[in-house]
N, C-alpha and C positions, 0 to 999 in steps of 0.2 A: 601606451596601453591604457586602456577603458575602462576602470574600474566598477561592477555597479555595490551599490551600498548596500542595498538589502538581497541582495543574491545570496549570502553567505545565512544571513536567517533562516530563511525560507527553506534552505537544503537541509537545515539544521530540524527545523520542523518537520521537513519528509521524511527524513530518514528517522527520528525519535518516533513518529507516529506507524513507521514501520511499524520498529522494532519492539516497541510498546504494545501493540497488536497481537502479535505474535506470541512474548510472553505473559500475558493474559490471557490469551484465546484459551487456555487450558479448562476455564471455567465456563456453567452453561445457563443462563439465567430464562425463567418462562417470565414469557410476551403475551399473557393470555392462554390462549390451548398451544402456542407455539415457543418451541426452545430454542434460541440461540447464544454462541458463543459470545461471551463479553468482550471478543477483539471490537467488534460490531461499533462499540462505542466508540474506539478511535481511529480504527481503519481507514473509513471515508476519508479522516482528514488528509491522506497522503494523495489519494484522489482529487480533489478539491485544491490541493496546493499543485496536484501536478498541472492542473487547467492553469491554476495563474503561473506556471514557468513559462507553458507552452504558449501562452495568449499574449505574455510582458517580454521575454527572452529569447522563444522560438524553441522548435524542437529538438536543435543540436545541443543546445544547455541543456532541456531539458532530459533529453536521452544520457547524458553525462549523469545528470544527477538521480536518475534512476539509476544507473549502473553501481553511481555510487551507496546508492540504497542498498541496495544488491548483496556488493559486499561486505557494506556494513552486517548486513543483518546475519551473514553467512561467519561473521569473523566471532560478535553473539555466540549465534548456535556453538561453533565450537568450542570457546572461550566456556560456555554450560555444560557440555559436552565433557570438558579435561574437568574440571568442577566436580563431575558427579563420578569420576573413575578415581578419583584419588581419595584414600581409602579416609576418613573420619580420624578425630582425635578420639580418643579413650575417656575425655573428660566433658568432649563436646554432648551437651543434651538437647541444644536447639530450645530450651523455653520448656512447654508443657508433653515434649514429647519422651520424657525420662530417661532415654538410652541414647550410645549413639547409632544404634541400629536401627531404632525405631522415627530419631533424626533423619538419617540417610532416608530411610525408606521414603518418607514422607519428602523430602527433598529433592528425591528421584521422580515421585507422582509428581510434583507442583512444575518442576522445570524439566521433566528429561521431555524428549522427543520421540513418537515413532517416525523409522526412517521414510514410511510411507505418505506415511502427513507432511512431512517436511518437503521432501520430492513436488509434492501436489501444493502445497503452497510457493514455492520456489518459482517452479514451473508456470502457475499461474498469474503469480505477482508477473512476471517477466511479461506475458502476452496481454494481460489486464492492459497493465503501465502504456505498452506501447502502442496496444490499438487507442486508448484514451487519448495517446499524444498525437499520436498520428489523425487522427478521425478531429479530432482540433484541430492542427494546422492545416489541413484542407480544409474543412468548411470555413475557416476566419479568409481563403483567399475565395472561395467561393461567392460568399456572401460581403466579402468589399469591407470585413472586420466591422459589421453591425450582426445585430443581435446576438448578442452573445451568452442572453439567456440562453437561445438554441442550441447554440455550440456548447457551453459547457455539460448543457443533461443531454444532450445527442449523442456526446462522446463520452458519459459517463454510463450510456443505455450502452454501450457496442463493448466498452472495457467494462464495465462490470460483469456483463452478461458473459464476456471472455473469462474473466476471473471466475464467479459462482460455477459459471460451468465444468469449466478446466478442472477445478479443485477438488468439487463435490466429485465429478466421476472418476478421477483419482484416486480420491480420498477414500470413496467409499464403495466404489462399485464390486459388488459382488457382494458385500456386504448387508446388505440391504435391498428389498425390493424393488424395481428400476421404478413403479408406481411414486412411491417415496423420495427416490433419488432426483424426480423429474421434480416434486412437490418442493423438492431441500432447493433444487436449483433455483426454480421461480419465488420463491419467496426470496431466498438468501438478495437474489435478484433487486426485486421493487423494493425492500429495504435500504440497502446500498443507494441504490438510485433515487428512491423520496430523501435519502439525507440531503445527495446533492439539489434539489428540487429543495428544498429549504431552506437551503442557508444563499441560496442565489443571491438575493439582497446584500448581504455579507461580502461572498466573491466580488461584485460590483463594486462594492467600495475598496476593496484590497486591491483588484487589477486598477480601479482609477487613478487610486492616490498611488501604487507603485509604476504607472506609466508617466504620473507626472515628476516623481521623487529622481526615477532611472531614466527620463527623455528617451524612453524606447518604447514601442511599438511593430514589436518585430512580425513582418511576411515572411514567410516560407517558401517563398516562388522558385530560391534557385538551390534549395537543400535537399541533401542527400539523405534521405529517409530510412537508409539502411541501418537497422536499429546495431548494427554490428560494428560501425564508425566508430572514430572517434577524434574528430576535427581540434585542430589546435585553436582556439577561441580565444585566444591571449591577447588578438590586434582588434 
């Protein structure tokens, strides 16, 4: 069996960059006249490492290890979830917040979840992820595995755009004016997608030096794209 050596990082990165995301996103920082969530900061990176799965590994790794993202992040939420039902100590005061009522309370805003936000993040992480992998390993057979600038912001322009969208109209539809809703999607959008349009250079040098570290260069010509798989990859 085949070991590769930095495949166990990398996943370790996707999934931390998840979940890091997620419990942050609670807070809203302004970008000028425009507000967005501080997941923003480290989101992309789960994006940006899903390109080098997909472009060094192939998509059946890579779809494992979104899965495994998945339930990592799902295992999180609950694990937050028992955390904030289980009733406080008498003595706990949390720091500057005096009581343990006033602790809980404050503990509750920072980390609980609504179930609708969550739903719409879930949901969108799942169709983001896999059109980003997907829309990778066809154009790398496409294009004969050059340009790979193309590839990785082509498939970050088709999953992002899946992601902002799915999420935002989830998340907040009804809520908010559909004017706004379409405003949240397009920017949320070109944000996301100029990170990965930046750090391009970056990816370049992490897909090189991990194609030569793992002697792989995996095509996609005879895989089963079925993001619902889950191939034994042990040989």
């Amino acid at each position: 069996m085949y070991r590769y050596r930095w495949l166990p990082a990398i996943t370790a990165v996707f999934v931390t960059s998840l979940i890091v995301s997620n419990i942050i996103a609670v807070k809203l920082f302004s970008a000028g006249p425009v507000f967005l969530t501080v997941g923003i900061i480290i989101f992309p990176i789960s994006y940006i490492f899903g390109d080098v799965l997909t472009e060094v590994y192939g998509y059946a790794r890579a779809r494992q290890v979104i899965w495994i993202g998945f339930f990592c992040n799902l295992m999180a939420v609950m694990a937050i979830w028992i955390s904030i039902q289980l009733p406080p100590a008498p003595f706990w005061s949390a720091g500057v917040f005096g009581s343990p009522e006033a602790s809980q309370q404050a503990y509750e805003a920072i980390l609980g979840f609504a179930p609708r936000l969550l739903m719409a993040s879930f949901v969108a992480y799942l169709f983001g992820e896999f059109l980003n992998s997907y829309v990778l390993a066809r154009m790398k057979i496409a294009t004969n595995g050059r340009y790979l600038w193309m590839r990785t912001i082509g498939s970050t322009l088709v999953g992002q755009l899946a992601d902002s969208g799915i999420f935002v109209i989830l998340a907040f539809f009804g809520t908010i004016p559909l004017q706004e809703l379409w405003k949240l999607i397009v920017f949320q959008w070109l944000i996301k997608s100029a990170y990965e349009a930046a750090v391009t250079p970056l990816t370049y040098l992490v897909v090189g030096y991990l194609k030569r570290a793992e002697n792989e260069d995996h095509y996609d010509r005879r895989t089963n794209f079925n993001p619902l798989a889950w191939e034994d990859l042990s040989k």
